[in-house]
Backbone bond lengths (Angstrom), bond angles and torsions (degrees), N, CA, C in turn:
res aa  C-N    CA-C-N  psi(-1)  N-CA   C-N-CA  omega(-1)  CA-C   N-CA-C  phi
1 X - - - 1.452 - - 1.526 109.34 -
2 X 1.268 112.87 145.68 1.527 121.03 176.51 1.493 115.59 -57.65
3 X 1.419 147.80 106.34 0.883 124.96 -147.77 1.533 86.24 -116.18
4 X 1.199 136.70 -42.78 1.759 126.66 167.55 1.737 102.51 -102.85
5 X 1.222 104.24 92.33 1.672 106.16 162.04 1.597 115.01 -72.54
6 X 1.221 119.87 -7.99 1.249 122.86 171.48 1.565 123.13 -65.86
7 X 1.775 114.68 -27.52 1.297 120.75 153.53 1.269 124.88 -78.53
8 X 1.301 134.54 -9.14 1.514 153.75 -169.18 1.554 86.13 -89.45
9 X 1.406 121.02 -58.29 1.764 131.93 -169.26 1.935 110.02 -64.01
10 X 1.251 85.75 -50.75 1.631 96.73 178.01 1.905 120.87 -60.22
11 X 1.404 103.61 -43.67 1.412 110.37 165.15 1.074 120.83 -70.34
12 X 1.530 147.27 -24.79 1.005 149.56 -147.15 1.862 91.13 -123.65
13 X 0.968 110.30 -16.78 1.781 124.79 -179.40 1.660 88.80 -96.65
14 X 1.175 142.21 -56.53 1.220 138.12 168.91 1.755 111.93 -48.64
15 X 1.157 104.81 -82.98 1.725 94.63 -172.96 1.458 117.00 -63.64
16 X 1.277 129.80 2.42 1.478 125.60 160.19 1.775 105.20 -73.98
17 X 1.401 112.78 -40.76 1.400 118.10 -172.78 1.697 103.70 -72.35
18 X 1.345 116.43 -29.76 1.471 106.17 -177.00 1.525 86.75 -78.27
19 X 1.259 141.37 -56.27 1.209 130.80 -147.46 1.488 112.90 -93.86
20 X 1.784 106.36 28.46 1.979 123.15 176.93 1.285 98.57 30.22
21 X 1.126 141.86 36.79 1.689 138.16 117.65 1.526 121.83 -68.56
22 X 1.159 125.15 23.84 1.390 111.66 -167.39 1.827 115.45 -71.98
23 X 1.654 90.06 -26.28 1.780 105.62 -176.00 1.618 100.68 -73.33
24 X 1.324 117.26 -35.37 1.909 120.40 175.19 0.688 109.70 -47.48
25 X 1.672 116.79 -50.26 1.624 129.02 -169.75 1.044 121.48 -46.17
26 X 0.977 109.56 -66.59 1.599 147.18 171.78 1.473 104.83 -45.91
27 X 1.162 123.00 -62.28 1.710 116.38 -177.12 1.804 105.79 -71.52
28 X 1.667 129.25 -42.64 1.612 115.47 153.52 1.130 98.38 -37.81
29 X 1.505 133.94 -99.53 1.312 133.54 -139.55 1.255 109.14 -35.23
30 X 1.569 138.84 -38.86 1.338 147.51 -132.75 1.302 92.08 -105.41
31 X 1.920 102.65 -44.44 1.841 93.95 178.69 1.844 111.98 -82.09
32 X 0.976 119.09 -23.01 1.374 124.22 169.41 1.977 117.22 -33.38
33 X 1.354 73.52 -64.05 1.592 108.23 -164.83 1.932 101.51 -63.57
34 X 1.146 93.58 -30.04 1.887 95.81 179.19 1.874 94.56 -83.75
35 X 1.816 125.34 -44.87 0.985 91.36 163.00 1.850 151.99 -83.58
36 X 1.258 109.59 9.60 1.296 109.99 162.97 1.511 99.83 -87.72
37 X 1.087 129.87 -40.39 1.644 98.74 170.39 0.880 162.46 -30.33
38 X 1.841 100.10 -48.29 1.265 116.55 171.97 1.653 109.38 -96.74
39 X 1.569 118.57 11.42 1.404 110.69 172.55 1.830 85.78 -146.65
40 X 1.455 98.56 90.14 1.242 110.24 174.66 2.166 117.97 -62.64
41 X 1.409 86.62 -37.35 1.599 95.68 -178.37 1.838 105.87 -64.53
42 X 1.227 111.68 -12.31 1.630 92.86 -177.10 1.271 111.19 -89.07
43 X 1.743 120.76 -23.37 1.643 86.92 151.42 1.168 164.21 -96.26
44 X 1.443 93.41 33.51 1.603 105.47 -167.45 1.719 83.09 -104.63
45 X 1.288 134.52 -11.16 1.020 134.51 -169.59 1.709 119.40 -87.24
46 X 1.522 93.99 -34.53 1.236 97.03 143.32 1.437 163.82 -88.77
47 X 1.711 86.79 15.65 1.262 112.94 -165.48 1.481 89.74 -102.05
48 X 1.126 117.13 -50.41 1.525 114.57 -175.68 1.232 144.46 -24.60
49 X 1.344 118.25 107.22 1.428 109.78 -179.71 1.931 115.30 -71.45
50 X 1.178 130.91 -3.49 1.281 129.57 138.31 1.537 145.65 -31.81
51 X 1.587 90.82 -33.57 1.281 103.96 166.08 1.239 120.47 -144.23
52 X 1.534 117.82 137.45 1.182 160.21 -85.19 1.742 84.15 -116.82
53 X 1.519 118.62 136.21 1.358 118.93 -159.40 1.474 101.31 -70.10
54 X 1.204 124.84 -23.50 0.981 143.85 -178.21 1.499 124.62 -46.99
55 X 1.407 102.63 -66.29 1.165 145.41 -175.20 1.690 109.70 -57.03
56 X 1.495 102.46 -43.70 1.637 127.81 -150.41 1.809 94.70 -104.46
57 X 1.237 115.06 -23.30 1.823 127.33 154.85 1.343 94.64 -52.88
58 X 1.175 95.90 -87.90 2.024 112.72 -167.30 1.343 108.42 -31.68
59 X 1.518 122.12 -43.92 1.781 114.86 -169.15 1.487 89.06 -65.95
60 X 1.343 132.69 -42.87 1.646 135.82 -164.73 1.350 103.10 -48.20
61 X 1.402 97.68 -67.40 1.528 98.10 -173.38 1.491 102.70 -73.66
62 X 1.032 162.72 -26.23 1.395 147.91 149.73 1.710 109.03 -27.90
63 X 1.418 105.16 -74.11 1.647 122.87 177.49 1.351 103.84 -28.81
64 X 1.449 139.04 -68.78 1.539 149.12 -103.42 1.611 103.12 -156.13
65 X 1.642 104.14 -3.63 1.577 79.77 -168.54 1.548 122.50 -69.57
66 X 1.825 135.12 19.62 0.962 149.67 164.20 1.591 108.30 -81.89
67 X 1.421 132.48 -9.67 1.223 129.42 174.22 1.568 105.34 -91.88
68 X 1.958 91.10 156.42 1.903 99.42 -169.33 1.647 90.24 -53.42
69 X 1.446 103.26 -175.11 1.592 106.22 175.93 1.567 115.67 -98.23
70 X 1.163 113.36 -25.97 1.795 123.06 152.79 1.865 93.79 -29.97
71 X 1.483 122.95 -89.20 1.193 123.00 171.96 1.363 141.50 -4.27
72 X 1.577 101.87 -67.90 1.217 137.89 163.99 1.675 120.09 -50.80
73 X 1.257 101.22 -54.53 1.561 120.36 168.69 1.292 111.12 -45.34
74 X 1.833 118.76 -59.93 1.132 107.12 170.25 1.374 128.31 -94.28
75 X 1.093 120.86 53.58 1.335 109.08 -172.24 2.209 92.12 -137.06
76 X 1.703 95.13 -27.79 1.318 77.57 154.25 1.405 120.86 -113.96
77 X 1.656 139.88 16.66 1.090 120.41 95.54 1.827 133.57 29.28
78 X 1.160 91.43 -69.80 1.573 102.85 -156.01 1.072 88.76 -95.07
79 X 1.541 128.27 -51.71 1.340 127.20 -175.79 1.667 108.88 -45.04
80 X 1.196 101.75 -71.71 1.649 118.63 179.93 1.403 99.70 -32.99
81 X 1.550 148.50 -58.37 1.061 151.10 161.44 1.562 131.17 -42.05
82 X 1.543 98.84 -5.37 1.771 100.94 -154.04 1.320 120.60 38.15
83 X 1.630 112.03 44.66 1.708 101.79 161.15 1.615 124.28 -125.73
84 X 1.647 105.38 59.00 1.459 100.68 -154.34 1.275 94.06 -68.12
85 X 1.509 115.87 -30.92 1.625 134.26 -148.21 1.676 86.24 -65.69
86 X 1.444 143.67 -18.54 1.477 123.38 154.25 1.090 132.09 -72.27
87 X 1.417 116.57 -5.34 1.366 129.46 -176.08 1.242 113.81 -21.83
88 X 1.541 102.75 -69.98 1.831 123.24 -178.15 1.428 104.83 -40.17
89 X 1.358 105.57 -55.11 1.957 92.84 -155.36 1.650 93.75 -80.40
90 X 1.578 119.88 -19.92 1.531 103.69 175.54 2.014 110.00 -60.63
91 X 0.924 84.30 -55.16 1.651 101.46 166.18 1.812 120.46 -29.29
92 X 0.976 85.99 -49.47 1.932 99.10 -170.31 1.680 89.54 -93.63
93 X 1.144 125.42 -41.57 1.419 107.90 174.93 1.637 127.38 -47.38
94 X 1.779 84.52 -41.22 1.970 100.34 -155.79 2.003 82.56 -78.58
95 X 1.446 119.89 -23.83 1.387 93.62 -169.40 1.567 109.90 -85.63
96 X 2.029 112.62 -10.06 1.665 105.39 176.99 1.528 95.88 -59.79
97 X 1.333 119.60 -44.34 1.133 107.32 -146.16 1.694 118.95 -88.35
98 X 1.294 103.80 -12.80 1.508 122.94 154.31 1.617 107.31 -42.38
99 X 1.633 97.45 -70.62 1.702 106.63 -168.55 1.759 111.87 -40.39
100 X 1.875 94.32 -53.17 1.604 102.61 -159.78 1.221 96.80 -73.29
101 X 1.179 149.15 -13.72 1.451 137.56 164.91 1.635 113.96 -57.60
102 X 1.219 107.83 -66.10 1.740 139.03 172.07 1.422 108.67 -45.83
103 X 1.592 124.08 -20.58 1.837 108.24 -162.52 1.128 99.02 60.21
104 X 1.629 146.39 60.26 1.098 121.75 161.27 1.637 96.12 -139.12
105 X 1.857 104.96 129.50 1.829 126.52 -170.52 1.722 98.17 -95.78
106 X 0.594 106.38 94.10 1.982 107.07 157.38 1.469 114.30 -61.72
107 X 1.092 138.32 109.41 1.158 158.94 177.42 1.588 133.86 -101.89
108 X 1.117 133.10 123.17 1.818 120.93 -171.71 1.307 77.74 -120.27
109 X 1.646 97.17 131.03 1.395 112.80 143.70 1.044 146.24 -129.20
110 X 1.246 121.28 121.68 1.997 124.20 -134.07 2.007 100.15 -117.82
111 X 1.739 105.46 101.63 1.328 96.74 160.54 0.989 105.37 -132.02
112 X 1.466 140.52 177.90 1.620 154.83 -109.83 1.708 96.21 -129.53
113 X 1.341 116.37 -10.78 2.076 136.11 163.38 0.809 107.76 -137.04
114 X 1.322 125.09 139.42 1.311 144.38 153.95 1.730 103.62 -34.73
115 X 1.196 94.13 130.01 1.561 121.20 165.29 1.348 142.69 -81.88
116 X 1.168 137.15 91.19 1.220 135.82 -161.74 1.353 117.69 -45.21
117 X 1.039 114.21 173.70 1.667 124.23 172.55 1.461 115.82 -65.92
118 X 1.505 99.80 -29.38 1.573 91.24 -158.28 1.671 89.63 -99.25
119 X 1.275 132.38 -16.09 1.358 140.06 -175.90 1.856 104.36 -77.82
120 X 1.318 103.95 -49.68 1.201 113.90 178.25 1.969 113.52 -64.96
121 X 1.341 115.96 -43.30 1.423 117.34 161.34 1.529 113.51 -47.96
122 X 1.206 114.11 -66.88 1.862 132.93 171.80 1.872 105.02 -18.47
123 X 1.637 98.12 -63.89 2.056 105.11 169.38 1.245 99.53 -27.49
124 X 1.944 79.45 -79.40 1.775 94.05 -159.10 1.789 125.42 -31.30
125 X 1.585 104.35 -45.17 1.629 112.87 -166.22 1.556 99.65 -64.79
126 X 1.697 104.49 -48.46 1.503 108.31 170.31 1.777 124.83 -29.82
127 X 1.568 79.92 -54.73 1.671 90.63 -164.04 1.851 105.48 -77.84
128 X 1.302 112.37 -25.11 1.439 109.67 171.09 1.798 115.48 -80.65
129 X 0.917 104.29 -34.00 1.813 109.31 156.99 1.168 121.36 -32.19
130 X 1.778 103.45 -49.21 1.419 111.86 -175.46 1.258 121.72 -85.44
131 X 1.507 117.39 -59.60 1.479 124.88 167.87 1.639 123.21 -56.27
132 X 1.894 115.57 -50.27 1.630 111.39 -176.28 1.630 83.08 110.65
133 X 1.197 120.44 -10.97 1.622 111.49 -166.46 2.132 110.46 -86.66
134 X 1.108 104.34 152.13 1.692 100.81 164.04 1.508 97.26 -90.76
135 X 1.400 108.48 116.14 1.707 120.95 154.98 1.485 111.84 -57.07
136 X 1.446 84.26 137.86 1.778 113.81 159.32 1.901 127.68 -113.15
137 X 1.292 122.67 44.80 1.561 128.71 -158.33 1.423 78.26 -54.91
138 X 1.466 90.12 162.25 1.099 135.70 160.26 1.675 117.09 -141.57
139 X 1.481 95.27 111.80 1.795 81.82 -173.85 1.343 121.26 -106.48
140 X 1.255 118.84 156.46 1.342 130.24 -178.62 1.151 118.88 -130.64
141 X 1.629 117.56 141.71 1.165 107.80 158.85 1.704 136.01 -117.66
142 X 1.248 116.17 174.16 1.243 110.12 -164.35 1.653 108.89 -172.39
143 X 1.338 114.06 97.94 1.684 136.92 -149.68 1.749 84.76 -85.33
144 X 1.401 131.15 5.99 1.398 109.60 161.19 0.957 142.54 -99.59
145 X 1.444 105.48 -1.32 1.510 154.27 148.07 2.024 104.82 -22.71
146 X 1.538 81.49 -63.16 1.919 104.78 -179.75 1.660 100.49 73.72
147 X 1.066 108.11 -15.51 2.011 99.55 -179.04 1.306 112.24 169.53
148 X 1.407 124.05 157.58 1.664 119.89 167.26 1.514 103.42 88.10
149 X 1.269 104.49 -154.53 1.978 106.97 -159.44 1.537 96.33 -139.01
150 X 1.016 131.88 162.28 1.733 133.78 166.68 2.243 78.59 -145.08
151 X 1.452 98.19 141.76 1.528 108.98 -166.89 1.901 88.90 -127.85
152 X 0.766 138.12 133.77 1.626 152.58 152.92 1.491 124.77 -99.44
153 X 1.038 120.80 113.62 1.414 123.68 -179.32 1.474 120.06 -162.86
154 X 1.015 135.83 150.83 1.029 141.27 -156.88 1.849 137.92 -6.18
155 X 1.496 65.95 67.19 1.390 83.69 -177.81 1.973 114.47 86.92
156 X 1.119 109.70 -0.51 1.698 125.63 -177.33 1.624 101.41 -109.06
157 X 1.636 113.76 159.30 1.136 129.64 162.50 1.716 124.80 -145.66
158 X 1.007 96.67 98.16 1.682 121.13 -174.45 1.662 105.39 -68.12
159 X 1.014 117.17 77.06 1.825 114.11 176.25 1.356 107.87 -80.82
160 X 1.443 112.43 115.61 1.528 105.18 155.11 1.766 105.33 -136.63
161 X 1.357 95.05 63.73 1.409 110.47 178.13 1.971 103.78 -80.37
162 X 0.944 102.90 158.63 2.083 114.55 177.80 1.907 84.78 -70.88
163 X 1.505 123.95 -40.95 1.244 125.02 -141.50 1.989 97.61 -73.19
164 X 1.573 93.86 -39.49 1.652 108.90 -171.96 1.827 103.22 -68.02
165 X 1.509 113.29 -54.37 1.512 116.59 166.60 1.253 126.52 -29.00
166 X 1.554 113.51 -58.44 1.205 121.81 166.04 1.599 137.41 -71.99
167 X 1.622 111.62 -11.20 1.444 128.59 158.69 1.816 104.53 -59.39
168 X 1.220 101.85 -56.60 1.874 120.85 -163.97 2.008 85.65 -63.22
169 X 1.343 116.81 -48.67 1.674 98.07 -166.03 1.283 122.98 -63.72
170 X 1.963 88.12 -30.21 1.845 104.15 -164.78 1.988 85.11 -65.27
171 X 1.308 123.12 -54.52 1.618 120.03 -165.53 1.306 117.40 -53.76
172 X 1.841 108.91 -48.87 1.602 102.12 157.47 1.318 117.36 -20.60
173 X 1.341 105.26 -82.16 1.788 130.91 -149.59 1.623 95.49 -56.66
174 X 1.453 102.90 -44.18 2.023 98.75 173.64 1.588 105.86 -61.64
175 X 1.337 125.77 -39.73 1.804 101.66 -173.55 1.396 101.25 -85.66
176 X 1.066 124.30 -5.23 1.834 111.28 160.34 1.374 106.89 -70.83
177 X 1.231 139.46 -72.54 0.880 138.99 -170.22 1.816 111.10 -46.02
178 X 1.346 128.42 -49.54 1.040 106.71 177.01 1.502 117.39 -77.51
C-alpha cells in the first residue's frame, strides 16, 4: 500500500510542471476522480490480483485514453502496483499543490438560498482581500442553516449561519437558568 501518496502527488505535480501540463493534469485528475466515483467497483477492479496485469492496463487505456499521457502513465502506474484505491488522496494532493503554487483558495460556501452571482463574487473579493488568494467557491446549499453564510477554507470554518446564533442564545439562556 502507498504509504506517503504525498510523494507519488509531488512527483507527478513536478514532472507535469516541467513538462507545462500541469493545468491537463489537473483537469484528468479532476475528470478521473468523478469517474471512479460514480463507478466505485472499477477500482477495486483494478486493484485486483484476479486479473491479469495485463488485462487491468488495457481497461486503463480503454477508460482514459482521452487523458495527457503524464496522466495515463500514472494512473497505470498505480494500476500496475495495485494501488488505484490511493488514487483520491494522490489526486487531492497533486490539486493542494497545484493551488499553492497558483495562489489559488477553494472555498465552499453554504447558505440556506441560492446565492446570486453578484453575492457570491462579494465572498469571493472579501475572501481574496483577506488571504491575497484567487477564490474557487463552490456553493452549497443547506435550508438548516435558516439564514446567513458558514465560509470553509483552508482548513477554517467561519459560521455566521441564523442556525449557529440561535444554538449560542439557546446555551446562554441554559447557563442562566441553571
Amino acid at each position: 500500500m502507498i504509504s506517503n501518496f504525498e510523494d507519488y502527488s509531488r512527483a507527478l505535480f513536478e514532472l507535469a510542471s516541467e513538462e507545462n501540463v500541469a493545468d491537463a493534469v489537473l483537469s484528468d485528475l479532476m475528470t478521473v476522480k468523478d469517474v471512479l466515483a460514480e463507478n466505485p467497483g472499477f477500482t477495486g477492479l483494478l486493484d485486483s490480483p484476479a486479473v491479469s496485469t495485463e488485462e487491468r492496463i488495457a481497461m486503463v487505456d480503454d477508460a482514459f485514453k482521452g487523458a495527457s499521457y503524464i496522466t495515463l502513465n500514472f494512473i497505470k502506474l498505480l494500476t500496475e502496483m495495485r494501488q488505484m484505491s490511493a488514487f483520491f488522496k494522490c489526486a487531492d494532493g497533486y490539486c493542494k499543490l497545484y493551488d499553492d503554487a497558483n495562489g489559488i483558495l477553494r472555498a465552499e460556501i453554504i447558505t440556506a438560498v441560492e446565492l446570486s452571482d453578484a453575492q457570491c463574487d462579494a465572498i469571493c473579493a472579501k475572501i481574496t482581500a483577506a488571504t491575497g488568494k484567487k477564490v474557487i467557491p463552490s456553493k452549497k446549499i443547506d435550508p438548516s442553516i435558516l439564514g446567513g453564510v458558514i465560509l470553509r477554507y483552508e482548513g477554517r470554518q467561519l459560521d455566521g449561519s441564523i442556525a449557529s446564533r440561535l444554538d449560542g442564545i439557546k446555551k446562554q439562556l441554559a447557563d442562566i437558568v441553571l
